[in-house]
N, C-alpha and C positions, 0 to 999 in steps of 0.2 A: 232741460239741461240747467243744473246750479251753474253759474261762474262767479269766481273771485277777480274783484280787480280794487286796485289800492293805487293812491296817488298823495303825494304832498297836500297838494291844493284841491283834492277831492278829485272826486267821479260825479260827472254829469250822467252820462248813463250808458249803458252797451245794449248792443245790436246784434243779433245773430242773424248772416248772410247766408243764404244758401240760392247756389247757383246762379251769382251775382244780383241778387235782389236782398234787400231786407224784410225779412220774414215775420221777426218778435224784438222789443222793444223791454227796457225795463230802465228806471229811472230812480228805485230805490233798492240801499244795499243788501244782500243777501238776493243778488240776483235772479231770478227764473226763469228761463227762456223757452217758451214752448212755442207749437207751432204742428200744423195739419201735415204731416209728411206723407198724405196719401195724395195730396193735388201737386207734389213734385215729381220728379221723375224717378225711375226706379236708381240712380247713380246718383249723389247730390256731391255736389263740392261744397263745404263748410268751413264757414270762418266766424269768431268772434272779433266783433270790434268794440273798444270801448274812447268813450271822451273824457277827458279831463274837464275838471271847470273851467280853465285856462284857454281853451280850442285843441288841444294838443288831441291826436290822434293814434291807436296802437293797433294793432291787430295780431292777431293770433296766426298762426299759419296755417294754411288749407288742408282739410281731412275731407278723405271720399267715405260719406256711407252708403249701405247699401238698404235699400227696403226690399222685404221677401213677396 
């Protein structure tokens, strides 16, 4: 998964959660967020979180995917 995220004071880095764990990590911009969707469950709740340099904290709001 690409994500964008933009801040004043920069981006420290984002996180992609699924099914309240953190899954993939990325810390330089043009983000990539992969990750084994075969060791979750077949219903996943996902979130993007990203950090400011500052501590500041955002997140994206929750999306269910599905795996077949």
């Amino acid at each position: 998964m690409y994500v964008k995220a933009s801040d004043g004071s920069g981006i420290a880095r984002v996180e992609l959660i699924a099914n309240g764990k953190v899954v993939a990590r990325d810390y330089t911009a043009g983000y990539l967020l992969g990750f084994d969707a075969s060791k979750q469950k077949k219903t996943m709740k996902v979130q993007v979180r990203a950090y400011d340099k500052l501590g500041n904290v955002k997140y994206t709001s929750t999306r269910t995917w599905y795996r077949k």
